[in-house]
C-alpha positions in Angstrom: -86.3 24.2 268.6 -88.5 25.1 271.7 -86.5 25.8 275.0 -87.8 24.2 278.1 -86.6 24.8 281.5 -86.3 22.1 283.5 -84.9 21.7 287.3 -84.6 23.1 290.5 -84.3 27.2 291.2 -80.5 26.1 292.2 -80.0 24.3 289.1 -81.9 25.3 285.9 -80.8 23.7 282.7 -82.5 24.5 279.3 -83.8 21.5 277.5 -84.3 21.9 273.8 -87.3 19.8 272.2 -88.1 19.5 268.9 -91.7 18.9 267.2 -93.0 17.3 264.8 -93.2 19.8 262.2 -90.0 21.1 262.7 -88.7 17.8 262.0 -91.0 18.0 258.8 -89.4 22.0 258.0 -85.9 20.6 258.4 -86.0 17.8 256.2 -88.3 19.6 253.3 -85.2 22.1 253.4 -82.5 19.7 253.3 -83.6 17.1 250.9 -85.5 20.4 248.5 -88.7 18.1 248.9 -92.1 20.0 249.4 -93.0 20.0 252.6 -96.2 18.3 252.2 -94.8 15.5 250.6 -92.2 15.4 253.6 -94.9 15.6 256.0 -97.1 12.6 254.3 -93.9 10.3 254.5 -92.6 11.2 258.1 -96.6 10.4 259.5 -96.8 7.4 257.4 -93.6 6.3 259.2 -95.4 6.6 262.4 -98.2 4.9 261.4 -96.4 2.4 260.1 -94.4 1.9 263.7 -97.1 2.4 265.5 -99.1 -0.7 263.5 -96.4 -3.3 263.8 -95.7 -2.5 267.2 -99.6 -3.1 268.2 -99.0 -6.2 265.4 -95.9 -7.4 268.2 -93.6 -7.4 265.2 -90.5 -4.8 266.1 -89.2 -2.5 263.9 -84.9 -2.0 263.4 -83.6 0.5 261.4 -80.0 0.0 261.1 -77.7 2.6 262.6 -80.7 4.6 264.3 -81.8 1.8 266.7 -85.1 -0.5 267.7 -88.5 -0.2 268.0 -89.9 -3.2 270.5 -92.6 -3.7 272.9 -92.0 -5.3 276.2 -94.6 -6.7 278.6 -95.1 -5.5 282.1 -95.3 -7.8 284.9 -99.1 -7.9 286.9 -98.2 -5.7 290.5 -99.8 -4.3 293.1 -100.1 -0.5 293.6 -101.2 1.7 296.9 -104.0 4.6 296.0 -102.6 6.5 298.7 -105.4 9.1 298.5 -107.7 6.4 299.6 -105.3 4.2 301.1 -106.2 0.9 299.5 -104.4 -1.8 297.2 -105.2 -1.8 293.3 -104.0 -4.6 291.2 -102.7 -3.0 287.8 -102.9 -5.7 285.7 -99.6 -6.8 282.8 -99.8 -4.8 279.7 -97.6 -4.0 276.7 -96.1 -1.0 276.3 -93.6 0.3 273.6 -89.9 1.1 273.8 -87.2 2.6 271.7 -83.9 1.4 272.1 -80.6 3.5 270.2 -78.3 1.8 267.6 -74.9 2.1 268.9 -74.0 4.6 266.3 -76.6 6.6 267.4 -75.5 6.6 270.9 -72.2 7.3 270.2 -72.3 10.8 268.1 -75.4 11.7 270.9 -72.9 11.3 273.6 -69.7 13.2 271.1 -72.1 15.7 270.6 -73.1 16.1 273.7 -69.4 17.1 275.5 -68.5 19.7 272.8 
């Protein structure tokens, strides 16, 4: 995993994110699948996410959580730059919302 600082000059915490293909690296060594084949079924998972979600069908995986989209309300915005009012208009957009299982060993993990 990458470290990436994040915060103030008072208050620097490291931030560790992880990419794509070291998701793919990790699984190919636990599972003793060839990485390619790994690689194939993790980016047709994505696809597959990404085409319900743009269907409006959500996707639940028990015990990992919910992919949904939710609309945004129409509102009214400032372009402060050049200080007039823009309408941004409603739109979907998608979320991800955590299985309580999930949340629970992120947040036991996360006080050790």
């Amino acid at each position: 995993m990458q470290p990436l600082k994040k915060g103030t000059t008072n208050n620097i915490k490291e931030i560790y994110i992880m990419t794509k293909a070291e998701i793919i690296n990790e699984i190919a060594k636990g599972t003793g699948v060839e990485r390619i084949k790994v690689q194939s079924v993790v980016e047709g998972f994505m696809e597959s996410v990404k085409n319900s979600l743009a269907n409006g069908e959500n996707v639940y995986l028990r015990g990992f959580g919910s992919f949904t989209v939710k609309t945004r309300a129409k509102k009214t915005a400032r372009n402060i730059s050049k200080n007039t009012t823009i309408v941004i208009p409603a739109h979907n957009v998608p979320a991800f919302k955590p299985a309580k299982t999930f949340i629970a060993k992120v947040s036991k993990e996360e006080n050790l």
